[in-house]
N, C-alpha and C positions, 0 to 999 in steps of 0.2 A: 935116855929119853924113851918114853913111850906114846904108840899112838894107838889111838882106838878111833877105828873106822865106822861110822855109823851111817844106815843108808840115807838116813831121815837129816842129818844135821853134819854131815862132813867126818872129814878130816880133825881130831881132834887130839891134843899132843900134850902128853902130863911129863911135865919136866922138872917137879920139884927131888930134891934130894931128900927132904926129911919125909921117911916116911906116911907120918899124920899130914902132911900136906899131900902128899900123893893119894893116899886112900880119899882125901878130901876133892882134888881134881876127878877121881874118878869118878865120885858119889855126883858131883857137877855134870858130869859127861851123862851119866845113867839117867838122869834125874830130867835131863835137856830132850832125851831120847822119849823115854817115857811120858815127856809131855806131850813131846810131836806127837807121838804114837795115838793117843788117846783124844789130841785133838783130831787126827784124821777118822778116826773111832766115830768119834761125833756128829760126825758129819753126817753118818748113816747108820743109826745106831741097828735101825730095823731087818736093812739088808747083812751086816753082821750075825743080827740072834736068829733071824734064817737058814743063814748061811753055816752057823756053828753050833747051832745046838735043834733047826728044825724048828722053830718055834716065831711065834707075831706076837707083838708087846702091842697094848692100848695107847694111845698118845699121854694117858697120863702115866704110864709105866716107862716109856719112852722119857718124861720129863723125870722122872725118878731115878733112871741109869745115869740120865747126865748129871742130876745132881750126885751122885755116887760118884762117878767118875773124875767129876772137879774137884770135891775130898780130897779126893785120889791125887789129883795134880798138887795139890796144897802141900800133903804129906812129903819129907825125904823119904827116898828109896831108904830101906831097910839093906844094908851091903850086906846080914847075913842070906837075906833071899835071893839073893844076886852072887853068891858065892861063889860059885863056879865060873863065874866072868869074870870075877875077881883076882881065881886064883889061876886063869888062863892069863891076862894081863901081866900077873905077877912072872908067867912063866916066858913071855914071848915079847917081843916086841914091839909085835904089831897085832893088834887082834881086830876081827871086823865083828860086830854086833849081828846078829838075828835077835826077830819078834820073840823066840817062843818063850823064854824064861819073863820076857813083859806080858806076852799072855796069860801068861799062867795066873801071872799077882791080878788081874784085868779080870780074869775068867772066876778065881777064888770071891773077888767082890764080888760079882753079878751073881755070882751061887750065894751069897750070902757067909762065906768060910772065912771073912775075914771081919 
């Protein structure tokens, strides 16, 4: 059994044996993460783009991100851009999640790089 610790959404524990259901529980875990994540995102999209790149969005740019960002939530995580959480998982038993690799996929949209 494994558990993937996430600050947003708990305690969460992948206990299948066959592989494809495990890589499938974890895509679940990532994917649940990724949404909290991006829901709190929303909430203040403005104090974010200040905050990380210096910059103020119009209200109608403001309505544009969050359409991008619900996309976003719509989509499965991609497990190979999540690789390395993957293959941390595979390695340990326990692992606890950090934002940055959800940033990144978060940050790539609002650039336009995805």
């Amino acid at each position: 059994m494994k558990t993937i610790v996430s600050p947003l959404c708990g305690e969460k524990f992948i206990t299948a044996r066959d592989k494809n259901v495990r890589l499938f529980q974890v895509k679940q875990v990532l994917n649940e993460h990724r949404d909290l994540l991006i829901d709190k995102l929303m909430q203040d999209i403005p104090y974010y783009l200040a905050f990380k790149y210096h910059a103020s969005a119009t209200p109608t740019e403001v309505e544009e991100i969050k359409t991008k960002l619900t996309t976003l939530q719509k989509k499965d995580i991609n497990l190979m851009d999540y690789a390395s959480i993957v293959e941390e998982i595979k390695k340990r038993p326990r692992v606890k999640l950090d934002n940055r690799v959800f940033y990144k996929e978060i940050d790539q949209l609002l650039l336009g790089k995805l």
